[in-house]
N, C-alpha and C positions, 0 to 999 in steps of 0.2 A: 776201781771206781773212786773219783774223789771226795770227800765227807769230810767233816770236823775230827781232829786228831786231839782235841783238847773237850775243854768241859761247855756243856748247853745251856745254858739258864734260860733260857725262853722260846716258845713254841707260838705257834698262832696258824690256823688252820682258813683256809680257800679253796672251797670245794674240793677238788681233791689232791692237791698241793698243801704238803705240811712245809714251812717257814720254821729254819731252826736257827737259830743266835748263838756264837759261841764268844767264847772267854780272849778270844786275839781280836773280836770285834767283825769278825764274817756272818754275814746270813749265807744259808743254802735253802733254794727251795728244791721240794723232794715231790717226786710225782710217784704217789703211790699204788697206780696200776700199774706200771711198768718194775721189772727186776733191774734195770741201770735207772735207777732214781732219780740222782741228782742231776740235776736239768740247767742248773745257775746257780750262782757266786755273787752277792752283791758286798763290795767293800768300802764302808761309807762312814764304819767307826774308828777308832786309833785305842780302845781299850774293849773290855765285855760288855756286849750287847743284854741288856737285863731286862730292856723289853721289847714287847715285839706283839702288833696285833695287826691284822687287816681290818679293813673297813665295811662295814655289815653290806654295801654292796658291791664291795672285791676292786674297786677300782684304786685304794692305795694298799699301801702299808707303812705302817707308823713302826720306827726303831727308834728304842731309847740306849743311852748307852752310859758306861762309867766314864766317856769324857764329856760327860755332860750335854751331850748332842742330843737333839730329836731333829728326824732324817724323815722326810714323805719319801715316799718312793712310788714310782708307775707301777701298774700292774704289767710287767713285762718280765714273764717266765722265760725265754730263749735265754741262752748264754752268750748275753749281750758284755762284751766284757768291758766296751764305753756305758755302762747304764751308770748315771747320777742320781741323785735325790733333784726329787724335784723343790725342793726346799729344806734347809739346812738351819733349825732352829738354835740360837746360840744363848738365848736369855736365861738358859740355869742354869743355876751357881754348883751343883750339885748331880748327881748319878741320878737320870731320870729313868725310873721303874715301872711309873705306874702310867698306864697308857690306855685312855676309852675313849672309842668312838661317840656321838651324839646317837640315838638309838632314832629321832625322829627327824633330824637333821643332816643327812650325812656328809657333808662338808664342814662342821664342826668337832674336833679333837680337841678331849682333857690331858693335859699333861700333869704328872707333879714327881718336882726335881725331891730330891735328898735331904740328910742333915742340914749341909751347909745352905741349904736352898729355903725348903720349907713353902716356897709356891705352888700352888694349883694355874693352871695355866689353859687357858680358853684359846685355840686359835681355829681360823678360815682358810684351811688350805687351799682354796680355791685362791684366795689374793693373796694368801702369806700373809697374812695381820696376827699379829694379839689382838684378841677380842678382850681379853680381861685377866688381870694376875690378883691371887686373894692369896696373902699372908697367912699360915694357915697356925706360922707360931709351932711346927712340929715338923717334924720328917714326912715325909708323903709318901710311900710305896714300900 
């Protein structure tokens, strides 16, 4: 069965699909009533994925990664091996960590990049837009 042969840094759970991230920049998702778990492969980073969350009503998932990408992605569990991001955010400077959905909004996603970075980042996955970027003067995640 195939699984991460290197190190996880980020989990994020979808009913009952755990989303694992690893250090070459793979997610897998794991279907955890079944014994052959892993279900898909999505490859959409080029360093380790450090974050990694679904969206309170399962319809994306947000990857952050050390090449500074934030990746939306479809909710599509099969092992689609054409699956893309549905959007490919490039505006940090910096390893983006820290990743939250809008709790009453669910088509707005916080991002906040790294050292070099230091923004918080507001976007509409629905259009693809920055909604807003706030200098935070420090490391985010």
């Amino acid at each position: 069965m195939a699984s991460h042969t290197v190190r996880v840094g980020a989990l994020s759970w979808n009913s009952h699909i755990l989303s694992s991230g690893s250090r070459v920049g793979k997610i897998h998702h794991h279907d955890v009533r079944i014994a052959e778990h892993h279900i898909s492969t999505l490859t959409g980073h080029t360093q380790e994925v450090c974050g990694l969350t679904w969206s309170p009503d399962g319809r994306y998932l947000a990857s952050g990664g050390n090449d500074n990408l934030l990746n939306i992605w479809p909710n599509i569990t099969g092992n689609d091996p054409e699956c893309q991001p549905l959007h490919t955010f490039t505006q940090h400077q910096g390893a983006v960590k820290a990743i939250a959905w809008c709790p009453w909004q669910a088509n707005i996603l916080a991002s906040g990049g790294g050292t070099s970075d230091r923004f918080i980042r507001l976007w509409n996955v629905n259009s693809g837009s920055c909604l807003n970027a706030v200098d935070t003067h420090s490391q985010v995640g």
